[in-house]
ZAMARGU-4260 file (C-alpha; in steps of 0.2 Angstrom, whole numbers, plus 5000, padded with zeros to 4 digits):
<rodrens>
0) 5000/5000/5000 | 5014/5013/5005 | 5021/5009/4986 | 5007/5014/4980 | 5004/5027/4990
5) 5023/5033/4987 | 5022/5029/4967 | 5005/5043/4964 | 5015/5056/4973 | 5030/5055/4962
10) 5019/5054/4946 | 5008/5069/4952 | 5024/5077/4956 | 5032/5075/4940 | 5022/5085/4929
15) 5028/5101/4942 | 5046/5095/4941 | 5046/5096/4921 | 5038/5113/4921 | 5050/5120/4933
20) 5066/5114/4923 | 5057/5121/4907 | 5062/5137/4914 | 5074/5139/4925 | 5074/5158/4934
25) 5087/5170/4925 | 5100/5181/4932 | 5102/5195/4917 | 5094/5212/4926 | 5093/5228/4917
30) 5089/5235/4899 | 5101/5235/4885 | 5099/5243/4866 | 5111/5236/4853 | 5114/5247/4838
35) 5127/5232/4830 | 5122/5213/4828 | 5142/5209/4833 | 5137/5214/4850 | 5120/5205/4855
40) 5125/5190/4867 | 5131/5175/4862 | 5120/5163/4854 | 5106/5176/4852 | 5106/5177/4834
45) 5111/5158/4831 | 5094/5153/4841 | 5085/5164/4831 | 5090/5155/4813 | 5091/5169/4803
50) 5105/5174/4790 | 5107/5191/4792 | 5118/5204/4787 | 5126/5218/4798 | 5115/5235/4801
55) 5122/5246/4786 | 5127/5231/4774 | 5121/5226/4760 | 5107/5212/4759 | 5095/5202/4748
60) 5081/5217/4747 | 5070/5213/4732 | 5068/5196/4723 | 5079/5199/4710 | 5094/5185/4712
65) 5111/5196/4705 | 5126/5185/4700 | 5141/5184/4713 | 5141/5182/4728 | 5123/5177/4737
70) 5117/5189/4750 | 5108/5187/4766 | 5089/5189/4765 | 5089/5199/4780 | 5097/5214/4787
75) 5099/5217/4809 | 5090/5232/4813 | 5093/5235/4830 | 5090/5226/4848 | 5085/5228/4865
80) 5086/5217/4881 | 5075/5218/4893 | 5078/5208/4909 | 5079/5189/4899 | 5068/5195/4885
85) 5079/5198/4869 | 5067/5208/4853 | 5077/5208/4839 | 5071/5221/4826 | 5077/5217/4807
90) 5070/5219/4790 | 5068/5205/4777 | 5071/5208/4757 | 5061/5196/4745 | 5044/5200/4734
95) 5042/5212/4748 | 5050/5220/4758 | 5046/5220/4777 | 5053/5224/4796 | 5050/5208/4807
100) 5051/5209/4825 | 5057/5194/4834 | 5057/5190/4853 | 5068/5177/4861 | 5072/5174/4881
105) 5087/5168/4890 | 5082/5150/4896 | 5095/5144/4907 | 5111/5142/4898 | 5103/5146/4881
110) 5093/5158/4870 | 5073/5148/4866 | 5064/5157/4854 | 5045/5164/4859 | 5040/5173/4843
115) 5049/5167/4828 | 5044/5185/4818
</rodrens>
């Protein structure tokens, strides 16, 4: 009886323990603006997947594919960190041209995108 007993509480406790692994608390304080891509933290932009070129560089802005070299379709903007909350601001060439806004949070000892664009 007391294995039973002692096997529903760790099964009812279980679903608690995943959640609170899922996100650990975070230590980053404070607000931060980032004018250059080359200075947002580590593994930022890698989590977010994105090829994209440096504020001020030259990019894949419309749909028309020039010989040479290829260029990202997408250009960094700018960023602010807020707390664990990373929003990346960057525009996006193609058929249309658009500004996406993206938002990523520190989790743990990496970066989890929370809204892809």
């Amino acid at each position: 009886m007391r294995l039973i007993i002692f096997a529903g509480l760790a099964l009812a406790a279980a679903p608690a323990a995943a959640a609170g692994t899922d996100r650990p608390s975070c230590t980053l304080r404070g607000t931060h603006v980032y004018q250059r891509m080359a200075d947002v933290p580590r593994g930022a932009m890698a989590a977010l997947g994105v090829r994209m070129a440096e504020r001020g560089q030259p990019f894949q802005a419309t749909d028309v594919i020039m010989p040479g070299e290829r260029l990202p379709g997408a250009r960094f903007a700018a960023a602010r960190l807020d707390g664990c909350t990373l929003t990346i601001r960057y525009e996006r060439g193609g058929i249309a041209h658009t500004w996406n806004t993206a938002v990523i949070e520190r989790r743990g000892i990496g970066w989890v995108v929370v809204r892809p664009r």
